[in-house]
N, C-alpha and C positions, 0 to 999 in steps of 0.2 A: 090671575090667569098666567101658565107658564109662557115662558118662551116660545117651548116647542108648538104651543095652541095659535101664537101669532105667526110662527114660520115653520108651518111642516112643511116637510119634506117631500118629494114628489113621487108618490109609491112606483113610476117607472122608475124611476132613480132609483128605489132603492130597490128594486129589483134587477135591475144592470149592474148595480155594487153587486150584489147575493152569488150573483149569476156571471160575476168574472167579466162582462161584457163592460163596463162602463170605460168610456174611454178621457176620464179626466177625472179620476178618483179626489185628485187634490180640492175640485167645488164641491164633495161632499162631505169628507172628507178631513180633521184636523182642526183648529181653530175659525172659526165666523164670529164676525159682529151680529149682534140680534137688538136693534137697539143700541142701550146702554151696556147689556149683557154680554155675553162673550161665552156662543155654543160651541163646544168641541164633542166631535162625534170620531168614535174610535169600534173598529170592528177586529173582532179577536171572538174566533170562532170558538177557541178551547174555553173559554173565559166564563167561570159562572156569575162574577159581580166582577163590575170596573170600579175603579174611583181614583179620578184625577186631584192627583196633589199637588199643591203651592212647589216650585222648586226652591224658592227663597224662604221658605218654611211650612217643612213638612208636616207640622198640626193643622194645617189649613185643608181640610179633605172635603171632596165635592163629589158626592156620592153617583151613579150617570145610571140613567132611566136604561133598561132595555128595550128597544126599540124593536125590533124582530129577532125571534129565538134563535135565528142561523147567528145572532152575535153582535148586530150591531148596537152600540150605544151613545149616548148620549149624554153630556156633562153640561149645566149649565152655572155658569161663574161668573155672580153679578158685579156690575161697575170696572167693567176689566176689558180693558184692549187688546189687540190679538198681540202685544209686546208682551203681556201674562206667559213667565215661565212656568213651565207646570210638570209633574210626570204620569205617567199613568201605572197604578197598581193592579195588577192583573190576579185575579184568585181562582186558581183554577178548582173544578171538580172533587180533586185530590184534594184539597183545601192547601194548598201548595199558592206560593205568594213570589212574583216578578215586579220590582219597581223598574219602568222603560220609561225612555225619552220617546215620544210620538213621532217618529217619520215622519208624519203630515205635519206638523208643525216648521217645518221648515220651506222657506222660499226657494224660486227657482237658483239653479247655483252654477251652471255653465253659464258661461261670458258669451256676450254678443260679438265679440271679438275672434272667438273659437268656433262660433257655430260660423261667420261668415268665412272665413279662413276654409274650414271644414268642406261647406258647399259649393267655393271657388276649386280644391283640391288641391291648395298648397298650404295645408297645415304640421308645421314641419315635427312635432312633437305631440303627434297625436295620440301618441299613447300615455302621454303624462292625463289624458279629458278623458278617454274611452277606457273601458273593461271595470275590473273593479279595486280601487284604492282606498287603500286603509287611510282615516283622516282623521283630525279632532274637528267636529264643528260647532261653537257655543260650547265649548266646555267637554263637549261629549265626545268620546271616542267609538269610531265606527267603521261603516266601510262605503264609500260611496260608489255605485253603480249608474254609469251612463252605455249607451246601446244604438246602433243606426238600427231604426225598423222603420222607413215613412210609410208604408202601406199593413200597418198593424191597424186592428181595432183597438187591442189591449196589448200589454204588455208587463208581465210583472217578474218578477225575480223568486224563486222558488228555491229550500234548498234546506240544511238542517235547521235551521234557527225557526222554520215554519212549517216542520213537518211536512213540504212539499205542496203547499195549497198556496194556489196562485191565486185566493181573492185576498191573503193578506198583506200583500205587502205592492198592489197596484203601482205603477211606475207612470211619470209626471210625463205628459209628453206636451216637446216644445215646438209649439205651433209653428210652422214655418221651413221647418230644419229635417223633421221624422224622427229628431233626438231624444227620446227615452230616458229618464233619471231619476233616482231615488237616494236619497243618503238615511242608511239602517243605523242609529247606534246600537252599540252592544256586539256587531258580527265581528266576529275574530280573525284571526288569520289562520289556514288550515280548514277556513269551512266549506263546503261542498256546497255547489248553488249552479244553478242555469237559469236561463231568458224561458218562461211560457208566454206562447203567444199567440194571442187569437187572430187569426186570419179574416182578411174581409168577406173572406163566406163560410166564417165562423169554425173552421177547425180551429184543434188545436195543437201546435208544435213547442218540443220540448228542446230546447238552443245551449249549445256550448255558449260560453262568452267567446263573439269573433278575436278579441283584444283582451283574452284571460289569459294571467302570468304563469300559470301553473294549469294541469290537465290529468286524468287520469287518464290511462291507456286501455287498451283491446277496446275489451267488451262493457267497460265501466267509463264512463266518457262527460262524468260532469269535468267541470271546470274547478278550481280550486283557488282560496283567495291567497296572497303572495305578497310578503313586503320585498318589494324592488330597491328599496331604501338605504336597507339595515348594510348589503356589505362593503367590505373595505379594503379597495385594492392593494396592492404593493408593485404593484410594475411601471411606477412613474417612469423609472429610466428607460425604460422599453418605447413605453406612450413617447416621449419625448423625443429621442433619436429614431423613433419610424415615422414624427411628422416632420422630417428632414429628408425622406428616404425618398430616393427614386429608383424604384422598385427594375425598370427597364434596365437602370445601368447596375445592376445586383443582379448577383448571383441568389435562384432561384431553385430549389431545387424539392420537388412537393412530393408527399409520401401520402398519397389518400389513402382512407380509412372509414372504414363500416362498422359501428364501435360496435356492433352486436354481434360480428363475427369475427373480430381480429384474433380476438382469445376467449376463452369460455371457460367458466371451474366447472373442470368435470366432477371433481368430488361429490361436488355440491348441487347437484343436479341439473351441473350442465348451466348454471344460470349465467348470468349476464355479469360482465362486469361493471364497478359503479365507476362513474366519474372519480372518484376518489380516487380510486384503484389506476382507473387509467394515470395518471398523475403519477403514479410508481411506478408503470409499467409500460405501458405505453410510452410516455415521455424520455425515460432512460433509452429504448430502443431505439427511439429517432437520435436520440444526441449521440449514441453510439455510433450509428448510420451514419451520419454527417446532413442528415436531409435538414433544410432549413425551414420548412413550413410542415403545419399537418393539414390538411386539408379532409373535412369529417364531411362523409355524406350527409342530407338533411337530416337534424336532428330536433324540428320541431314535431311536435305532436303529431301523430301519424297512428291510426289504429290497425293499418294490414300492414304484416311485415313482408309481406311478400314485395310491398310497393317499393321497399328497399329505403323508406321514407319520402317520395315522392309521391309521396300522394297524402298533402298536406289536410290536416283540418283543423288545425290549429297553431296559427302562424307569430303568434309573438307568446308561443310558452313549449318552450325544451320539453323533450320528452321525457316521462319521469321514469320510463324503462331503467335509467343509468343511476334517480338522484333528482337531488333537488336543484331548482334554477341557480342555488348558490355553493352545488357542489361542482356546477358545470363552467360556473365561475373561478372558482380557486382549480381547478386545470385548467384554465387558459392561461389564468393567474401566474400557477405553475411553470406553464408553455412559455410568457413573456418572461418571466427572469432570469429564464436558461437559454434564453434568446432563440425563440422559437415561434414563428409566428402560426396561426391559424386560421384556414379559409373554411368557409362554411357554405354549402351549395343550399342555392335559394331558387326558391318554383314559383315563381310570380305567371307561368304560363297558361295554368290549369288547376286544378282543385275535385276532390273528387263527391262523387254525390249522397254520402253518406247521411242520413235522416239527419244526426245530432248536429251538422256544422253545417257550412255555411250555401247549400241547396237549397233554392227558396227560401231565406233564408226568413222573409215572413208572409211568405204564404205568395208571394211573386220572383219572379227572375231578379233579384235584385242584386246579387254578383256577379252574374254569369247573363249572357242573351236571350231575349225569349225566343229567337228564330235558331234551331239546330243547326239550320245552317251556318252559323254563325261560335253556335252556344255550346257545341258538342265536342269534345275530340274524340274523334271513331277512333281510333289505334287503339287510343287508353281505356273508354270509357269515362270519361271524367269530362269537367264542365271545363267553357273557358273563358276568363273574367273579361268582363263589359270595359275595355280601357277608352271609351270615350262617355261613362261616368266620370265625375269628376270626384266623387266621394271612393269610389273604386279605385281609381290612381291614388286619392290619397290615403286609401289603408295600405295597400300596398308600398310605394313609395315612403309611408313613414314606419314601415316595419324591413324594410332596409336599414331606413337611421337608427333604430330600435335597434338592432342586432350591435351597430357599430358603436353606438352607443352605451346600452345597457349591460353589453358583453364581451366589450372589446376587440371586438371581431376585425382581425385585419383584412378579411377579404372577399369578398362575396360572388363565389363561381356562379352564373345566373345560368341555370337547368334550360333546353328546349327553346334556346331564342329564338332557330328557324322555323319552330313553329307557331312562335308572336310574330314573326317580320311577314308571311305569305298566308293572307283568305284563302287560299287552295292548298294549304300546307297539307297531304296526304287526301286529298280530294278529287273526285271523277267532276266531270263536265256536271256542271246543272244544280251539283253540291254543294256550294259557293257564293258568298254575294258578292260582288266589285265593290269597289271603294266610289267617293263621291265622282272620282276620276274613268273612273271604269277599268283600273288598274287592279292586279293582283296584288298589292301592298298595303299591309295591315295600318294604315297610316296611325292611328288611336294608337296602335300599340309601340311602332315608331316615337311618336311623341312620348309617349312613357317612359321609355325604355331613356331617353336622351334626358329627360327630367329626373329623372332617378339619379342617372349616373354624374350629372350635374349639383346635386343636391350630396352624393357624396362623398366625392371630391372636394367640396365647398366645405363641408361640417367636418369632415376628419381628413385632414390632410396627411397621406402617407399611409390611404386606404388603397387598395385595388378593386376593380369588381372584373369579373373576366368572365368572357361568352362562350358558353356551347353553343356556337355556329357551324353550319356544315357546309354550305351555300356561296355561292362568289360575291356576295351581299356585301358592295364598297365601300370601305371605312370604317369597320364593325369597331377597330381599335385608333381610331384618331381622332381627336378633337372635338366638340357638338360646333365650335366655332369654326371649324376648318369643313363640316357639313359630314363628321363621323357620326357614328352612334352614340362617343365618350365612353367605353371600355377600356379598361386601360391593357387587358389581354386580349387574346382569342384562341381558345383550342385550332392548333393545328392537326383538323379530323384528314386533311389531303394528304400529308406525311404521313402519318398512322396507316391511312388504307394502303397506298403505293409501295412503301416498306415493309409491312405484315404480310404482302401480296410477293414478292419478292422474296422476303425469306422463308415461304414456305414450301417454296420450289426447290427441286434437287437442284444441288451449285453445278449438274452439267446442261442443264437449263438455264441457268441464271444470266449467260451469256447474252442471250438473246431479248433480257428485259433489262439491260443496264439501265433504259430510261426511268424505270421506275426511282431510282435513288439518282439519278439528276436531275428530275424535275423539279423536286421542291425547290432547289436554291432557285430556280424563274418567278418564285414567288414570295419566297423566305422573308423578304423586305419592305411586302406593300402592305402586312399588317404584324404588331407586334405579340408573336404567336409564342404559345407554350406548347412543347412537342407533349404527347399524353398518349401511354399504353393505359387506357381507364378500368374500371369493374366492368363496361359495356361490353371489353373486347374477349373477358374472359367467363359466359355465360351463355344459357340458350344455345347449348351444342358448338360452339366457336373453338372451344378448348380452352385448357390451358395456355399460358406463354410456353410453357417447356416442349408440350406436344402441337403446337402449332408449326416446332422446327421438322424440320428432315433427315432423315436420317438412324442409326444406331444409337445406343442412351451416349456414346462419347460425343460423337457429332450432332445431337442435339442440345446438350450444354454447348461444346463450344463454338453453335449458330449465335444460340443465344447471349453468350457472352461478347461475342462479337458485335451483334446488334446494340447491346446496351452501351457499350462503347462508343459505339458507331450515332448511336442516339447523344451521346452528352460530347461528340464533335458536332454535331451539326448545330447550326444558330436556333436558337429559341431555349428559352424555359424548358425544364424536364418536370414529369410528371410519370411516378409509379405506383399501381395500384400493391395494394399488399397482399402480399406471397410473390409478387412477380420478381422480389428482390431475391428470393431461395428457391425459386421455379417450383410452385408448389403444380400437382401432379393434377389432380382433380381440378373441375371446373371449381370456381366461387361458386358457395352456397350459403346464403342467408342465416341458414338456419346450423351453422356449424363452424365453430372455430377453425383459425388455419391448424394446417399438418405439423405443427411445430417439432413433431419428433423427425424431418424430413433434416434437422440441420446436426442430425448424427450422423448423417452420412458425407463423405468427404465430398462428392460432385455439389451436393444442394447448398454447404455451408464455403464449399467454394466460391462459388456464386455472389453468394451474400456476400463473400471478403471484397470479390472484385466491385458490386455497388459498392461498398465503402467505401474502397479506394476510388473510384470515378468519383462517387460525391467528395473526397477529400481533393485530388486532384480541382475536379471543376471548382470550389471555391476558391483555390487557392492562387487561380490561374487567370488573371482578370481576361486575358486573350479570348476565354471562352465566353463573358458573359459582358463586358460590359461596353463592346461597340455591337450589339449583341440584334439591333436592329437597323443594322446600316449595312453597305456592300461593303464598306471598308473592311469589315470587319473576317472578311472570305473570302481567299483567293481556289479556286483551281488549281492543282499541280497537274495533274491530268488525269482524265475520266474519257480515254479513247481506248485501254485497255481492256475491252469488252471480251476478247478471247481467253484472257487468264482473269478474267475476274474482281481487275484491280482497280480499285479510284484511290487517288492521295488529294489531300488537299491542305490548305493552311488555314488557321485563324489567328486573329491578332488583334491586341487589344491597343488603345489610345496611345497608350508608351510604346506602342512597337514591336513589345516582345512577342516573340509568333512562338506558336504549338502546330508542330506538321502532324497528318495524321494520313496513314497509312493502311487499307481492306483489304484482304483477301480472301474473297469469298467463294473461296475452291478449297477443297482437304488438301489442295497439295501444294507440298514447302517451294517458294521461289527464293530459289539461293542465289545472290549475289544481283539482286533486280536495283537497275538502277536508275533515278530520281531525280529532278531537276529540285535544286534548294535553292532558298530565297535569299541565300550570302555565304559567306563563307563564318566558319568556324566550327564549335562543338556540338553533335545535336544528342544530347540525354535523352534516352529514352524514359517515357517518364509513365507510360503505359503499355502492358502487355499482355492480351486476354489468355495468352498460349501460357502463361508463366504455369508454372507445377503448384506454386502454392493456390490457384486460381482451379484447379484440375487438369490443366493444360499440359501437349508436350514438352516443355521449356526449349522449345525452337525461339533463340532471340538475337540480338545483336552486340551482348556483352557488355550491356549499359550505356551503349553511344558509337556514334560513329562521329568522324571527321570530315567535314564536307571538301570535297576537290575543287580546285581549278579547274574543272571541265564542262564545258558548258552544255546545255543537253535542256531538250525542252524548254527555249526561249529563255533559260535563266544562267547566268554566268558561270554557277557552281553547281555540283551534284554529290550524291550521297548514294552508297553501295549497301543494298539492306539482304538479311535473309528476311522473308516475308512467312510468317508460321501459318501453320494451317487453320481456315477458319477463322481468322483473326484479325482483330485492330491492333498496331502497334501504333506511339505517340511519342515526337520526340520535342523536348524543349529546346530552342537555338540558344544557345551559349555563345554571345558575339567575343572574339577574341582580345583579350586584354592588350593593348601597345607594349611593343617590347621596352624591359630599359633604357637602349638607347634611343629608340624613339619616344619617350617620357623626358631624357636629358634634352633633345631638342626640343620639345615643344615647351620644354618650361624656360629654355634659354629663347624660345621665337617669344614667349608672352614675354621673359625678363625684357627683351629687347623696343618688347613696343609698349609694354609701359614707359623704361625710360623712355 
């Protein structure tokens, strides 16, 4: 009597197998004892004859019963324990022959160690367990897929290797955890696959991998398998002096960038440039520039470009618009050994609701809230993750370390923080749930946000992460120990508005808003802010930078140059979006390279010389950046000249050397305006937006003045300037050398008090 006479099968069984529905394919599934015998049941739908072969020798063939016509079979292999290696020969139709290792022949393979880590949500390396990695197991080369679904019925993996039929290759799920896992041999790298998933009221959904390395874009949205492994950096020395760095006392100076519209080959039908490409082009412009960072808007998988990349659906695989995950490596690669660092904006706030990612993601709210109130962002339309999951914190929180990690990512600007810190964030009365406190404060997402930032800080030391915050929300950038957030920046959105609101008024106006441009310093000090003209400000009808000035095309150049000036004196980090540095003319548009033929002309390529010179200045000048969050660091000269227009003021770095800097934010020339200085000797003029080679009048001061013995505005010495029109002028203090005879004495007072 066979085997299968003593233990069939239980025809619901195998009609749950048939039928996609069985939710633990592995009990039917692969190797069983029967007895002394040892049944293996194998279902391969294409398959006209199976036969399970010995793997320690392949003459040994066990011919396997068909069991029902959709494919299932049946191998029976007397005196053999389920330790029997075997493989299965598959003979298709075609009369075409596959020898495979059985996927069901293998045991659970996630660690108890990973799955409890996982569901407390402090698993720091989550992406090494989740998505899908190419592995050898037993000899065999393959790819192992693990998946969070706890509220699946089924769950299988679909994709080329199975012709898209989610009953062949069912996925193991470990009780307990909602962890999902299969290891395929045979899949390769480059193969196309997604999660099918039967829903507990039995649809069924087709799933990107949440934790897949690689992604197709638009309209084609599987997942794609991807060795993380294979590349090989070169920017030790970079990695090494940035886990030294303290970012606060550095000059910072950030050039963001929208890689899909910075430049475009028009030739070529207008396409996109690649990664690669950027690396020759991109790269040489910022080192030209003098900017010290790139900072790329989100550049994970994203399939609306209109979302500008925020609106994520695939958070731990680059999008492959540019190239592959290891073309986008060798440019940053690139970036670090030209000593260039690069920030990458990251959306942990929201997520959008597109079928293939991560919306319901099996069949329940399982990233996102089930209550709208809660779960919705009305502005965006997009969902917003559940941060008091603790498996939700930790995909998120370890695809932070993931970026800093697997891509050297020095920095991570976190997108819409004010709308993780406030339950009412953009909401009417009634909208809204309180907190367990009955406060408006997103406590869940609080906690995340200080966990995050704790986690990496901790694992890469000489990272930054920095907040778009808009809100007077206390200690965005201090400490988690001192009861901050732990960001190590914060967009200053307060200078931005007060400033842009300011220079957009006729200068015989401007009298009358002098507060706008002294108010920030009341606040410049209580968080460590990066000043930011972003892509937000130049979009959606805003304008341009060029056309947001006042005035005739001369006087709108030299507002603007005056501003930019006026921006790399004041305390904080700078931050320019791209074209702002050649005043491009038109709003940002996604969908179009900048105006690059705008720096044939002398105003626009002007422009661009003066950012040069400001970013060569500001690095060179530690006065500007590195007391850069303390009051020491800014004095006042005076900001009472409200009727001409004028504020001066100082900075000065640890050693003392001071940079004066001087506004006039009137068209008309103040000849002979004079200044209270902070000592006596030579002041270098070290900046002047008026210069001719800048496009400006060359109204200046002949490269320096002499400071007086006259005392004036509280300070013992003063300085006699002409003030150009429209303009910041900057001067270096030069303290005066001791005369020779005063060098004889002081070396004959030390000769004296040595003896």
């Amino acid at each position: 009597m066979s085997s299968f006479a003593v233990h069939p099968l239980d025809p619901n069984e195998i009609a749950a197998l048939l039928h996609a529905s069985h939710d633990d394919p592995f009990r039917v599934l692969g190797p069983h004892r029967a007895g002394d015998d040892l049944v293996i049941r194998i279902f391969r739908p294409e398959a006209k004859e199976i036969q399970v072969v010995s793997a320690d020798d392949q003459t040994k063939i066990f011919p396997a019963e068909r069991l029902h016509v959709e494919g299932l079979y049946q191998a029976i292999v007397p005196n053999e324990s389920r330790s029997f290696s075997y493989l299965v020969k598959v003979i298709a139709f075609d009369g075409s022959e596959q020898l495979l290792r059985d996927p069901y022949s293998y045991g659970p393979i996630m660690g108890e160690v990973d799955l409890h880590l996982f569901a407390e949500g402090t698993h720091k390396r989550l992406y090494d367990k989740f998505g899908a990695h190419l592995r050898e197991i037993g000899g065999e080369r393959g790819v192992y897929f693990a998946v969070w679904a706890p509220n699946a019925r089924r769950v299988s993996v679909v994709g080329d290797f199975n012709v898209w039929d989610g009953r062949v290759h069912s996925m193991r799920k470990l009780f307990g955890s909602g962890v999902w896992e299969i290891f395929i041999p045979g899949v390769a790298e480059g193969t196309h696959y997604k999660y099918e998933i039967k829903t507990a009221g039995g649809a069924l959904l087709l799933k990107s991998d949440p934790f897949g390395f690689f992604s197709q874009h638009g309209a084609q949205t599987s997942s794609m398998v991807y060795d993380l492994v294979r590349y090989q950096w070169s920017d030790e020395r970079w990695m090494a002096e940035r886990g030294k760095k303290q970012w606060h006392r550095s000059a910072m100076s950030i050039y963001e960038v929208h890689l899909g519209s910075w430049r475009r080959v028009a030739e070529e039908g207008d396409r996109f440039i690649s990664y690669l490409e950027f690396a020759e082009t991109l790269l040489p412009y910022v080192l030209e520039m003098g900017f010290t960072h790139i900072e790329l808007l989100p550049v994970a998988e994203h399939p609306f470009e209109g979302s500008w990349g925020y609106q994520v659906t695939n958070y731990y695989a680059p999008t492959s618009r540019f190239g592959t995950p290891d073309e986008l490596r060798h440019f940053i690669d690139a970036c670090h050994r030209a000593g260039v660092g690069v920030i990458m904006d990251w959306v942990p706030a929201h997520f959008p609701k597109d079928a293939h990612a991560l919306a319901e993601f099996d069949g329940t709210d399982l990233y996102e809230h089930a209550d709208p109130r809660q779960g919705e962002h009305q502005d965006w339309g997009t969902l917003i993750f559940n941060f008091g999951r603790n498996e939700v914190r930790n995909f998120l929180s370890a695809n932070a370390l993931f970026w800093l990690d697997q891509y050297h990512i020095d920095g991570l600007r976190v997108d819409a923080v004010a709308s993780m810190l406030y339950l009412d964030y953009s909401r009417k009365p009634g909208q809204w749930v309180p907190n367990a406190y009955g406060g408006r404060e997103n406590l869940d997402a609080v906690s995340f946000l200080k966990q995050t930032n704790e986690l990496c800080y901790e694992s890469f030391p000489g990272v930054m992460t920095i907040a778009e915050e808009s809100t007077a929300w206390p200690g965005v950038s201090h400490p988690v120990y001192l009861g901050g957030l732990g960001f190590g920046f914060k967009w200053n959105m307060g200078w931005m508005h007060d400033f842009l609101q300011y220079m957009s008024l006729d200068p015989i106006y401007r009298r009358f808003h002098q507060s706008n441009v002294t108010f920030s310093i009341m606040y410049a000090f209580q968080e460590r802010f990066i000043l930011v003209l972003s892509h937000d400000e130049v979009v959606h009808g805003k304008r341009s930078m060029i056309n947001k000035m006042p005035g005739d095309e001369w006087q709108k150049f030299a507002n603007l140059r005056m501003f930019y000036a006026w921006m790399f004196g004041h305390p904080g980090k700078k931050l320019l979006f791209m074209g702002n540095e050649f005043g491009q003319i038109r709003e940002w548009n996604h969908d179009r390279g900048l105006d690059w033929h705008l720096l044939d002309l002398p105003r626009h390529d002007g422009l661009r010389r003066l950012v040069q010179h400001l970013n060569y200045v500001y690095r060179n000048e530690p006065a500007l950046w590195n007391y850069d969050d303390t009051h020491k660091s800014f004095e006042w000269i005076d900001f009472h000249d409200a009727d001409n227009c004028v504020v001066a003021f100082l900075r000065r770095s640890q050693e003392d050397e001071m940079v004066v800097f001087v506004v006039n934010a009137t068209p008309v020339v103040r000849y002979n305006y004079r200044l209270g200085a902070p000592g006596e000797g030579f002041y270098r003029e070290i900046i002047n937006t008026d210069a001719e080679t800048y496009g400006g009048s060359n109204v200046g001061n002949l490269g320096g003045v002499e400071a007086e013995a006259l005392e004036w505005q509280g300070r013992t010495h003063s300085i006699v300037l002409n003030l150009p029109p429209l303009a910041v002028i900057a001067f270096k203090r030069e303290a005066p050398q001791p005369s020779e005879e005063a060098s004889d004495a002081q070396d004959d007072s030390t000769a004296g008090t040595r003896a």
